[in-house]
MIDOSE-1310 file (N, C-alpha, C; in nm, 2 decimals, decimal comma, always signed):
residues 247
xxxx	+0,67/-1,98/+1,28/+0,55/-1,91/+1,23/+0,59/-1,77/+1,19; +0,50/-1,74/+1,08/+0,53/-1,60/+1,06/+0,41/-1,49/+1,02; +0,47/-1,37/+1,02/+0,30/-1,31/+1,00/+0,32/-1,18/+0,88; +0,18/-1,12/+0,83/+0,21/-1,03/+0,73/+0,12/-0,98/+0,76
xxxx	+0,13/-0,84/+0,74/+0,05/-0,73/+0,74/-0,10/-0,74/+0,73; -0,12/-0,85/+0,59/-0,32/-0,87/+0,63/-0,33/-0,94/+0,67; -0,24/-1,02/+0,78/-0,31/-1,12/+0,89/-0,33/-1,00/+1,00; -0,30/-0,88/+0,99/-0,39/-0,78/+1,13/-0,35/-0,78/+1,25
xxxx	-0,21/-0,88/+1,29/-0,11/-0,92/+1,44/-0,14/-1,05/+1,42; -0,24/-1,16/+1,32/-0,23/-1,28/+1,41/-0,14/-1,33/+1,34; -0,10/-1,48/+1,39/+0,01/-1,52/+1,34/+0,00/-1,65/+1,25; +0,05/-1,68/+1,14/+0,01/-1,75/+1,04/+0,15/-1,81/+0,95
xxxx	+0,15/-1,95/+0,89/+0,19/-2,02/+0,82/+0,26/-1,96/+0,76; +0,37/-1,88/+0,69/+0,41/-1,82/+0,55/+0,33/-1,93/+0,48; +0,29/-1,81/+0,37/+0,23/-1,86/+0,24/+0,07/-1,93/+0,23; +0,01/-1,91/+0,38/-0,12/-1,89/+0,42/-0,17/-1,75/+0,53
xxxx	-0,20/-1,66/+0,41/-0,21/-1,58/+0,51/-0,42/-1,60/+0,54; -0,42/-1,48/+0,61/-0,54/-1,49/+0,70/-0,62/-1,38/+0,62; -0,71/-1,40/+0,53/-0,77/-1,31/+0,45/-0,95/-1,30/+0,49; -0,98/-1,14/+0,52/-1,14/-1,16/+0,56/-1,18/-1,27/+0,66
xxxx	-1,04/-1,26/+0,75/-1,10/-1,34/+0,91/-1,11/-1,49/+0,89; -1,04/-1,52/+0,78/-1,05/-1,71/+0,78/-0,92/-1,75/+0,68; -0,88/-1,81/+0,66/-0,75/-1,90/+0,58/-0,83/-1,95/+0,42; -0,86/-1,93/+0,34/-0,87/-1,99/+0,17/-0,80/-2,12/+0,18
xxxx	-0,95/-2,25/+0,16/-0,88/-2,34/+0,13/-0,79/-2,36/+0,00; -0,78/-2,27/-0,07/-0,65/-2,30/-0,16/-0,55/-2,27/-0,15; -0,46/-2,18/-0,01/-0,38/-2,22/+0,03/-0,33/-2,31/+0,15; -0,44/-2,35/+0,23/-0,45/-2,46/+0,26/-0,47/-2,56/+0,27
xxxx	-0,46/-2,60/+0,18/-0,51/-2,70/+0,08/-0,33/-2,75/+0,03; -0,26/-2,64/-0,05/-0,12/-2,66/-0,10/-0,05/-2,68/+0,01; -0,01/-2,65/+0,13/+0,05/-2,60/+0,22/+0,07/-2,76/+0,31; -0,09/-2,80/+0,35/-0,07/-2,93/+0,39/-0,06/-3,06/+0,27
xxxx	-0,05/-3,04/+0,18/-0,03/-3,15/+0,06/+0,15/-3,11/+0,05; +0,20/-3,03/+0,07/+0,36/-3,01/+0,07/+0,40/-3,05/+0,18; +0,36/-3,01/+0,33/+0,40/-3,09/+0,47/+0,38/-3,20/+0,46; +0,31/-3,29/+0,40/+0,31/-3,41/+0,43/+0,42/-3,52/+0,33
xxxx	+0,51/-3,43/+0,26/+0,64/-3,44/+0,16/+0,73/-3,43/+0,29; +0,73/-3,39/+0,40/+0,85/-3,36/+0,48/+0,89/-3,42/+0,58; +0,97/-3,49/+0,64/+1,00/-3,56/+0,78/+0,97/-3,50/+0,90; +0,86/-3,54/+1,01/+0,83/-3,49/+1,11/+0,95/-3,46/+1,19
xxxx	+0,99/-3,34/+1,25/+1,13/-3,30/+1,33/+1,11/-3,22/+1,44; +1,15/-3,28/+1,55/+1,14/-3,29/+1,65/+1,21/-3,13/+1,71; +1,13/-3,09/+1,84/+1,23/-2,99/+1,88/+1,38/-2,99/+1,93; +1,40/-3,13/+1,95/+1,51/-3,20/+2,04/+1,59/-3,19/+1,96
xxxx	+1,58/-3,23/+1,80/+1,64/-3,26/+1,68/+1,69/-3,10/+1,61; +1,61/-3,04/+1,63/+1,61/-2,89/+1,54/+1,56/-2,77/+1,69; +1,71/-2,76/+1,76/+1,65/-2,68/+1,87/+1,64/-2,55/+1,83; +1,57/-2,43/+1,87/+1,58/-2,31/+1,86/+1,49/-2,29/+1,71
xxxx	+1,42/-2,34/+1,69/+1,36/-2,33/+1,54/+1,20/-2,42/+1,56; +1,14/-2,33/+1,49/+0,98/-2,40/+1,48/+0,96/-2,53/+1,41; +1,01/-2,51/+1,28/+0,97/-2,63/+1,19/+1,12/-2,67/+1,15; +1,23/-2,62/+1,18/+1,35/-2,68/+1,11/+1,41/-2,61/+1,01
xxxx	+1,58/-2,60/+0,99/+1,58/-2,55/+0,89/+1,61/-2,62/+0,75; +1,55/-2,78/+0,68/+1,49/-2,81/+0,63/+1,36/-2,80/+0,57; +1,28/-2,78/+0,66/+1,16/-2,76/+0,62/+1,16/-2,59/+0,57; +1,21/-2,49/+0,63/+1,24/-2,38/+0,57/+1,28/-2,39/+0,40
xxxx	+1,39/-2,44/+0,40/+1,45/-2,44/+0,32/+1,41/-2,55/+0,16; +1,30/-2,66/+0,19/+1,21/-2,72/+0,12/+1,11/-2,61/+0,05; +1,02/-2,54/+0,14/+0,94/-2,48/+0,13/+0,97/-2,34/+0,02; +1,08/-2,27/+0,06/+1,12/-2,17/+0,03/+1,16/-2,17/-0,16
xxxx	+1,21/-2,30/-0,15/+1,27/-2,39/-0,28/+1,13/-2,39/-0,35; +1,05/-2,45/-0,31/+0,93/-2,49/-0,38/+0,85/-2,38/-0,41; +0,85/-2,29/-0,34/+0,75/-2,19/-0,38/+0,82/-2,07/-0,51; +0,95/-2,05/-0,45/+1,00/-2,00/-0,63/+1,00/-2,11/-0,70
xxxx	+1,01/-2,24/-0,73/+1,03/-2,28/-0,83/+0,83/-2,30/-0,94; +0,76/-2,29/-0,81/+0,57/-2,31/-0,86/+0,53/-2,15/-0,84; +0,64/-2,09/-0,84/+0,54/-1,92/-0,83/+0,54/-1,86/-0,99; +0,63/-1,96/-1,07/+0,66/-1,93/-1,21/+0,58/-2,07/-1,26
xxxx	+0,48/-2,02/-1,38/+0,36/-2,11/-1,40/+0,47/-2,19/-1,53; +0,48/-2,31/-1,52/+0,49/-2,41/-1,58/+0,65/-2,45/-1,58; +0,71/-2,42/-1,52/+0,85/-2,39/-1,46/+0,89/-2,57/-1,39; +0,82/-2,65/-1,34/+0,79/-2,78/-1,29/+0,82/-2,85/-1,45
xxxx	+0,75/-2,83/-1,50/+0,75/-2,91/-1,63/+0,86/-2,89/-1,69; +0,88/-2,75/-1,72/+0,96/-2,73/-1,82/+1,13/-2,78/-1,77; +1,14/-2,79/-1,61/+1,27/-2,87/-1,62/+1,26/-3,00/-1,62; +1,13/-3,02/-1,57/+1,14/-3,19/-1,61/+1,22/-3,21/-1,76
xxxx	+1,15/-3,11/-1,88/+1,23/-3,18/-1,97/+1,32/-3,14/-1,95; +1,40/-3,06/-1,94/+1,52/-2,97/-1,95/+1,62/-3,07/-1,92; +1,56/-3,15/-1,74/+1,66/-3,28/-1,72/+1,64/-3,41/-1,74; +1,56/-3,39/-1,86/+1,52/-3,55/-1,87/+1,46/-3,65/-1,79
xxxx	+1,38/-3,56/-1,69/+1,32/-3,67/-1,60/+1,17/-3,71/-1,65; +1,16/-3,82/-1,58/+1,03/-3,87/-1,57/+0,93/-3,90/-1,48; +0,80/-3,81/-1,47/+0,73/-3,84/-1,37/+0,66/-3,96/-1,30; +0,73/-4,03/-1,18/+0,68/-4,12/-1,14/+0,48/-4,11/-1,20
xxxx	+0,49/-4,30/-1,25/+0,34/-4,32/-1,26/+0,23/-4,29/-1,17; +0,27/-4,29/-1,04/+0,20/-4,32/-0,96/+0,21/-4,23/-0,83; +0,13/-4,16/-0,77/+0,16/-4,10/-0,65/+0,20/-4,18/-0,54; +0,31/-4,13/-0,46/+0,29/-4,25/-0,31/+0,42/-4,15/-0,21
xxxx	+0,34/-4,18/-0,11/+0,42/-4,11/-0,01/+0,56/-4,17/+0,04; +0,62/-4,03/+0,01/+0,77/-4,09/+0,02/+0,81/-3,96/+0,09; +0,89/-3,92/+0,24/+0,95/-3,80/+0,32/+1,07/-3,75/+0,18; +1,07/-3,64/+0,19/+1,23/-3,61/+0,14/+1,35/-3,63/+0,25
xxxx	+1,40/-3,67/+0,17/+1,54/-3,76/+0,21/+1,65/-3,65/+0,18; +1,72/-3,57/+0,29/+1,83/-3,50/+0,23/+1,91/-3,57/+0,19; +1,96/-3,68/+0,24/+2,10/-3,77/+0,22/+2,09/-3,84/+0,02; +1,94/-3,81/+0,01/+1,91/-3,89/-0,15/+1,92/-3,77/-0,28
xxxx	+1,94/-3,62/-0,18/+1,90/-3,49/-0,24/+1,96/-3,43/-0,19; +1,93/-3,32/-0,14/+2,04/-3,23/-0,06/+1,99/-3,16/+0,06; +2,06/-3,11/+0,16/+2,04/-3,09/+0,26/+2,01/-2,93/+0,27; +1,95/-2,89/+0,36/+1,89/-2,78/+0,38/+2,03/-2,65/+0,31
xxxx	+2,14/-2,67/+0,36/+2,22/-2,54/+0,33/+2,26/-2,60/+0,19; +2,25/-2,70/+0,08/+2,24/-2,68/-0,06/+2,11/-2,69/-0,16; +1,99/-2,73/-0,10/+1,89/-2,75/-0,17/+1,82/-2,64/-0,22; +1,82/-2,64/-0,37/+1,77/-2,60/-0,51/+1,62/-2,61/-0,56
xxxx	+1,63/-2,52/-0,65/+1,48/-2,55/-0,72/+1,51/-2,71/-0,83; +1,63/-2,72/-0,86/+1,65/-2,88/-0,90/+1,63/-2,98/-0,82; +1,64/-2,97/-0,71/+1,65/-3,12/-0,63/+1,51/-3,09/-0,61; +1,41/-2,97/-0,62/+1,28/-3,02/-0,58/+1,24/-3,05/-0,68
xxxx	+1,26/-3,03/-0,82/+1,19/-3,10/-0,90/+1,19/-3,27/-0,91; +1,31/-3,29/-0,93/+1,39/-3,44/-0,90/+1,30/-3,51/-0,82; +1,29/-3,46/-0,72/+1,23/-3,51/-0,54/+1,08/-3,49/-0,59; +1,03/-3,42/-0,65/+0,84/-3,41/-0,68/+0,85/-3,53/-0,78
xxxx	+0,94/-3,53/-0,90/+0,90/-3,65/-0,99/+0,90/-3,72/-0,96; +1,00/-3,79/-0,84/+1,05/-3,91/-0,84/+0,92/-3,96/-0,74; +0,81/-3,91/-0,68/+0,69/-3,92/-0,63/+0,57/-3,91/-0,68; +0,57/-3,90/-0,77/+0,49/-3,91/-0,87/+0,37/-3,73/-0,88
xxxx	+0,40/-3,63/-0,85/+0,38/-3,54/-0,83/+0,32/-3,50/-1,04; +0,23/-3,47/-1,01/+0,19/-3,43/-1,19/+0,25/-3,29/-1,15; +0,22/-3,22/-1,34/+0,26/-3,05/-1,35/+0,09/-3,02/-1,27; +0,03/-3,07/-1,31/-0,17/-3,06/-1,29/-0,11/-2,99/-1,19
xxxx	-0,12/-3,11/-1,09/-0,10/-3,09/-0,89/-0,06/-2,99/-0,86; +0,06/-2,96/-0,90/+0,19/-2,83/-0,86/+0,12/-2,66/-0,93; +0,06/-2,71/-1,02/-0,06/-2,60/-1,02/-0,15/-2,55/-0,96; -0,19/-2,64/-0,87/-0,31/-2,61/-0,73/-0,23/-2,57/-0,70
xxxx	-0,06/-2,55/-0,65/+0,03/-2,46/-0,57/+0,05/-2,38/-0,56; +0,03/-2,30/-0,71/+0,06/-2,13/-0,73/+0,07/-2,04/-0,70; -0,14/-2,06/-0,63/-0,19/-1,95/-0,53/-0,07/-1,96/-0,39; -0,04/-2,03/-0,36/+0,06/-2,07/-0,21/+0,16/-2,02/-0,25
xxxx	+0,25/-2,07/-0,32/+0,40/-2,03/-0,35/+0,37/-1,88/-0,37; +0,33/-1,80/-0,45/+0,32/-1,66/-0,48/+0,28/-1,60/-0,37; +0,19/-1,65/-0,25/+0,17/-1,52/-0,14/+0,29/-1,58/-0,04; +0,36/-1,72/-0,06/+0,47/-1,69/+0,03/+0,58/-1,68/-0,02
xxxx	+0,62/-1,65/-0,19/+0,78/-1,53/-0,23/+0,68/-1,38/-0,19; +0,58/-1,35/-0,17/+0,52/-1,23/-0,13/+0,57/-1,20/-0,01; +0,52/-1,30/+0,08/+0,55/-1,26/+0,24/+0,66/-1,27/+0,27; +0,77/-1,36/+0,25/+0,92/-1,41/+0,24/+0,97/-1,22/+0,23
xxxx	+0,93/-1,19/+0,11/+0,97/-1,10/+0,03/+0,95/-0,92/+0,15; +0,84/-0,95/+0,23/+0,84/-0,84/+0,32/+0,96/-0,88/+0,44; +0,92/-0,98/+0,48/+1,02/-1,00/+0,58/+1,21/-0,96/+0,52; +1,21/-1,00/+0,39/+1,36/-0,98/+0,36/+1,38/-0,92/+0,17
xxxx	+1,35/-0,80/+0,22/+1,27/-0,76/+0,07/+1,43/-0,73/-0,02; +1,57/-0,78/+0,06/+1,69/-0,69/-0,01/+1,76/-0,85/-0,11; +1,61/-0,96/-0,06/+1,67/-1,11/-0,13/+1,65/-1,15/-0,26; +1,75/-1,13/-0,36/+1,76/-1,14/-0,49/+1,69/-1,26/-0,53
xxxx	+1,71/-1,37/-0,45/+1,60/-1,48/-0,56/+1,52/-1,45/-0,59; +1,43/-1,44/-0,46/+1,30/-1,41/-0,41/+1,25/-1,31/-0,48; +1,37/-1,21/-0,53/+1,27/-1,06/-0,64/+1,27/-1,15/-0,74; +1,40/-1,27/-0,80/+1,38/-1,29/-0,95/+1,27/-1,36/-0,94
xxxx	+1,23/-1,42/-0,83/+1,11/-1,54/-0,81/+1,00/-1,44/-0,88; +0,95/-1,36/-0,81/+0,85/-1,25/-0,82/+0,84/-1,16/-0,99; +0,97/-1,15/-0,98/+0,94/-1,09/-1,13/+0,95/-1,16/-1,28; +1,02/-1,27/-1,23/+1,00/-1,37/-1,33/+0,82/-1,40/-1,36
xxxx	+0,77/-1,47/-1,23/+0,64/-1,45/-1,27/+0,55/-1,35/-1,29; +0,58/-1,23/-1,26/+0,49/-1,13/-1,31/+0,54/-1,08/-1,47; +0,65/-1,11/-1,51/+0,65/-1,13/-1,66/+0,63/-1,23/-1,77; +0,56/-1,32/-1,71/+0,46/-1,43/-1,76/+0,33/-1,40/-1,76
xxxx	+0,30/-1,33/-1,65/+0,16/-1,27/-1,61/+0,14/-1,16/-1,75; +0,21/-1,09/-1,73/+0,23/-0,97/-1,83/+0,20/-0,99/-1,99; +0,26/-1,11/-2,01/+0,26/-1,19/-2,16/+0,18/-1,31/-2,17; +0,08/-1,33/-2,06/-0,07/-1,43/-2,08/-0,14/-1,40/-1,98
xxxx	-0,24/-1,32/-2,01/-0,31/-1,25/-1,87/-0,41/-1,38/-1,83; -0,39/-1,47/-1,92/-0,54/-1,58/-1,82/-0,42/-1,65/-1,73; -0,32/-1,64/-1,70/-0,26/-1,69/-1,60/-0,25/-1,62/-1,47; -0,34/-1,56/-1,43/-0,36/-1,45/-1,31/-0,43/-1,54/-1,24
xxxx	-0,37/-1,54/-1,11/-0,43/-1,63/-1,01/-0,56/-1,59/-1,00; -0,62/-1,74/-1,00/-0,77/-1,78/-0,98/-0,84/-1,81/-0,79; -0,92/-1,77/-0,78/-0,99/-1,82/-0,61/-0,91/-1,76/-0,51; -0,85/-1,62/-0,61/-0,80/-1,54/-0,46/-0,83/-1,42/-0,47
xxxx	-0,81/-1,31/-0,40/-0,93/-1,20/-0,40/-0,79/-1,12/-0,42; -0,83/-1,00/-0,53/-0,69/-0,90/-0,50/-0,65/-0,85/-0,37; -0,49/-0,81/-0,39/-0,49/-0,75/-0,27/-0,48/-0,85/-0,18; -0,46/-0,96/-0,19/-0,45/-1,09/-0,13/-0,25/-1,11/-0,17
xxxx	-0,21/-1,11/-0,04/+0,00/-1,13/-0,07/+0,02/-1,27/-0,22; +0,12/-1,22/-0,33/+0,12/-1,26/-0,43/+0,04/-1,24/-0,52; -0,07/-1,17/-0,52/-0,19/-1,14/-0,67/-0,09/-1,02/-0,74; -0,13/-1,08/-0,83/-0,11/-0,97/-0,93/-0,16/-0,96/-1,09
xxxx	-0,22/-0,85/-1,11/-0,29/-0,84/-1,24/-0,23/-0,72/-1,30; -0,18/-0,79/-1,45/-0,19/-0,63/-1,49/-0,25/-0,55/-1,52; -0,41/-0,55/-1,60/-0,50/-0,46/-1,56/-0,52/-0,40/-1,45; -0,54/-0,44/-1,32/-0,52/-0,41/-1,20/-0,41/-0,31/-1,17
xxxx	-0,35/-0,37/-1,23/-0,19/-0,26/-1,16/-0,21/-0,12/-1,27; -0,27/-0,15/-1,37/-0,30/-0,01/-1,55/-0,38/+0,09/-1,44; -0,48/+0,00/-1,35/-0,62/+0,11/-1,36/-0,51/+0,18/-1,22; -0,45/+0,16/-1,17/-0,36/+0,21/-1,03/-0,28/+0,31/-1,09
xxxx	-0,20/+0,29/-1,20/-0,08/+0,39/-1,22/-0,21/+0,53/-1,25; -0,37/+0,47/-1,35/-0,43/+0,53/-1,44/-0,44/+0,63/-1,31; -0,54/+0,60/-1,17/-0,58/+0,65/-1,09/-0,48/+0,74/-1,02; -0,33/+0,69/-1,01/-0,22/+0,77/-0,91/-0,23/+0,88/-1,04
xxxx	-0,21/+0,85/-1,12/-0,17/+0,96/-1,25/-0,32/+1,08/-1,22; -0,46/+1,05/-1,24/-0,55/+1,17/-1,26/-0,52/+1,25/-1,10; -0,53/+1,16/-0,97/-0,49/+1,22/-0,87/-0,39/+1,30/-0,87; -0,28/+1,28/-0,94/-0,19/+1,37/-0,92/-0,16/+1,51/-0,98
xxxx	-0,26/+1,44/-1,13/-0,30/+1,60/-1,17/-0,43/+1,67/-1,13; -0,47/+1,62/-1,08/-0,63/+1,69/-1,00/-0,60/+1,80/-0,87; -0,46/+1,74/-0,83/-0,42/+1,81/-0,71/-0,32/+1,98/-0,76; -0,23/+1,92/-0,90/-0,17/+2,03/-0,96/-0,28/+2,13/-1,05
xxxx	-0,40/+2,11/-1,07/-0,47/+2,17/-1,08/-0,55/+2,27/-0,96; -0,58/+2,19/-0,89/-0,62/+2,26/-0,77/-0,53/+2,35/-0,68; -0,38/+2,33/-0,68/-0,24/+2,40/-0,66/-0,27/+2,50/-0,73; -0,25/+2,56/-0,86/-0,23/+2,60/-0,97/-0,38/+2,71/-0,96
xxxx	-0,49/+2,65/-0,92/-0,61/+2,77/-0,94/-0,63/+2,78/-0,80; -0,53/+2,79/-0,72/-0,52/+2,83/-0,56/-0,41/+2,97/-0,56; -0,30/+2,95/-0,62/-0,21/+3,05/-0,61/-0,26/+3,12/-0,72; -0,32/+3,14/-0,82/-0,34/+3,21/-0,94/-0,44/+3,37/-0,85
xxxx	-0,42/+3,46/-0,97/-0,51/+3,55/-0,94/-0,64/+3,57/-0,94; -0,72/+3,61/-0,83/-0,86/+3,55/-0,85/-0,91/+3,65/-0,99; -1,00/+3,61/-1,03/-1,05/+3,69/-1,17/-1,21/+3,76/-1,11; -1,23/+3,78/-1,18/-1,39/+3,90/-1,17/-1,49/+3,77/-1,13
xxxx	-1,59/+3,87/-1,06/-1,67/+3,75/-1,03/-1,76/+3,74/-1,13; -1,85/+3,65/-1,15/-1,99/+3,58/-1,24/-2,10/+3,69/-1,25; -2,12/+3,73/-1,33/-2,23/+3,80/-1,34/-2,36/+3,79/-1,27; -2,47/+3,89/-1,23/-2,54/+3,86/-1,16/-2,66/+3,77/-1,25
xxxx	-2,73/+3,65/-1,18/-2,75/+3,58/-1,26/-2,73/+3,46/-1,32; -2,58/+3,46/-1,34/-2,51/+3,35/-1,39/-2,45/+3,28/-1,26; -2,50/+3,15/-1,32/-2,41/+3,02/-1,22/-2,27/+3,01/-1,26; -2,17/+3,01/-1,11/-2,05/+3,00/-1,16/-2,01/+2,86/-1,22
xxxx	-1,90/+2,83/-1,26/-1,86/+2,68/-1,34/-1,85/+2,62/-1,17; -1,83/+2,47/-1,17/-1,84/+2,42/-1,07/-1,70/+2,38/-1,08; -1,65/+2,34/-0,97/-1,51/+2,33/-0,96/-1,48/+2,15/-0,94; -1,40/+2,15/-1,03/-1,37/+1,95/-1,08/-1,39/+1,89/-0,95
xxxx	-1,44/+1,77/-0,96/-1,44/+1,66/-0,83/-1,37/+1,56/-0,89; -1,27/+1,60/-0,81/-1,18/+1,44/-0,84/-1,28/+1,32/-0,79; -1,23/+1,17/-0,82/-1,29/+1,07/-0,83/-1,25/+1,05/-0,70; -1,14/+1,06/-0,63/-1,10/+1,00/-0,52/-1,15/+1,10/-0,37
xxxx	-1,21/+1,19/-0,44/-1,25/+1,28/-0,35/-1,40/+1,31/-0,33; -1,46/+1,28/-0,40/-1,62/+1,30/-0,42/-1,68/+1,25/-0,35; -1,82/+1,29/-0,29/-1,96/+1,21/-0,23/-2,01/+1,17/-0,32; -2,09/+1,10/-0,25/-2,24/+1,05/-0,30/-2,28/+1,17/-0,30
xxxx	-2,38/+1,16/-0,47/-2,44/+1,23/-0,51/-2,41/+1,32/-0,61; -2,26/+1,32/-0,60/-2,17/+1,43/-0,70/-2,16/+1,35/-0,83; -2,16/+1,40/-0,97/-2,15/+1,36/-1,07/-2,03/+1,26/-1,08; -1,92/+1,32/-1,04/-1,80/+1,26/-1,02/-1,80/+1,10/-0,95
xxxx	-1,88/+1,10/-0,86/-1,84/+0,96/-0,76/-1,98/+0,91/-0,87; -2,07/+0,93/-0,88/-2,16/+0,83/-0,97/-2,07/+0,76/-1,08; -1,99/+0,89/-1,20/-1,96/+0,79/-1,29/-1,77/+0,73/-1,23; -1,74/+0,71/-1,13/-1,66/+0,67/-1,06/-1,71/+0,54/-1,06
xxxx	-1,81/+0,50/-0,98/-1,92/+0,40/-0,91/-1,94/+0,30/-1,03; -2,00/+0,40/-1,14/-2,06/+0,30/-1,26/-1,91/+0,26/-1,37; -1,84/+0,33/-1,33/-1,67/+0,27/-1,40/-1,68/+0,14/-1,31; -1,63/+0,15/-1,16/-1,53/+0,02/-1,06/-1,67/-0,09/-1,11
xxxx	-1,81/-0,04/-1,15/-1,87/-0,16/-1,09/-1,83/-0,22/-1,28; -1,84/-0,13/-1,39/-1,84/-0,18/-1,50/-1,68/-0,31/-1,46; -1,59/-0,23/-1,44/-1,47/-0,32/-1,42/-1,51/-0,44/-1,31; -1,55/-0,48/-1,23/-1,56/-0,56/-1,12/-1,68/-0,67/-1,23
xxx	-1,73/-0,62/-1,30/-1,85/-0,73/-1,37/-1,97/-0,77/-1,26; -2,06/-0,83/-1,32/-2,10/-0,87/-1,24/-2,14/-0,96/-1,08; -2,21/-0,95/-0,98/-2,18/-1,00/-0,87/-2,21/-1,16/-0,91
């Protein structure tokens, strides 16, 4: 078992984490439709280890190879395979494929066709595989696949924005949008000159005061800084709600 930052201390599945105090059936949903691909393994059999290092190493395989959208397919053809007609339960077999210390993102495609696994199916995956190269990725952030996993797909994302994960909330491990990430640099960027501004007419010389009578200029309200009620947080408010659309 392993855990990430928005599970809050509890402990959870890689690649199901614990969002708003309950589990999304769409990664639970992928998570157990992939377990039931794997040979039940005993602790007797796999001492010192939760689930095996098989199943580790299945899991880990599958989720880079479905965290990049159409990646399933595209080596089907690449190796000329063909996807079993028909679904039907069949364990992975290392001895038929390969065993935990060589198994590839090829032997899992091999091993999904040869089960009749559609590209469709492996698409309900996505949401799964992306928050567990996410969480994978905190626990061992110095692991080269695992970044190419991640940025491979975020440069697909980048060059077809309707392929941005659906039925998961941002901010949720593996989301990623590039709008989302525009309006972030947009907001680090005004913050940072709102503060060099306010630096800047802090050390300066103070100038003459306002005449009597005259209201002085009001002094900027950053967005990230304002109340209710300030001009600033209104059209703040009426921006996030324009971007968020309707409820």
């Amino acid at each position: 078992m392993h855990e990430h930052p928005h599970t809050e201390g509890r402990f959870t599945l890689k690649g199901v984490p614990f969002i708003c105090n309950r589990y999304l059936n769409v990664y639970v949903d992928a998570v157990r439709a992939l377990l039931t691909l794997l040979p039940l393994l005993s602790k007797k059999s796999c001492p010192g280890t939760i689930h095996g290092l098989l199943w580790d190493a299945f899991l880990r395989s599958v989720a880079m190879l479905l965290n990049m959208h159409g990646m399933y397919g595209e080596t089907i053809t690449r190796l000329h395979l063909t996807i079993a007609p028909q679904r039907h339960a069949h364990f992975y077999n290392p001895s038929e494929f390969a065993d935990e210390s060589h198994l590839n993102c090829k032997h899992i495609v091999c091993f999904l066709a040869s089960v009749g696994v559609t590209v469709a199916e492996v698409e309900t995956w996505r949401q799964w595989a992306a928050a567990y190269v996410d969480m994978s990725l905190t626990e061992h952030p110095e692991d080269a696949l695992l970044q190419d996993a991640m940025w491979d797909a975020r440069v697909c994302i980048d060059a077809d924005h309707s392929l941005v994960l659906k039925k998961v909330n941002p901010g949720t491990p593996g989301y990623y949008s590039p709008v989302l990430e525009q309006s972030r640099t947009q907001r680090a960027t005004w913050r940072t000159a709102y503060h060099l501004r306010e630096n800047s007419s802090t050390n300066a010389e103070v100038g003459p005061s306002a005449p009597m009578g005259e209201e002085a200029p009001a002094s900027p309200v950053h967005p990230e800084d304002a109340r209710e009620g300030d001009t600033a947080y209104a059209n703040e408010q009426e921006d996030e709600d324009t971007w968020m659309g309707p409820a």
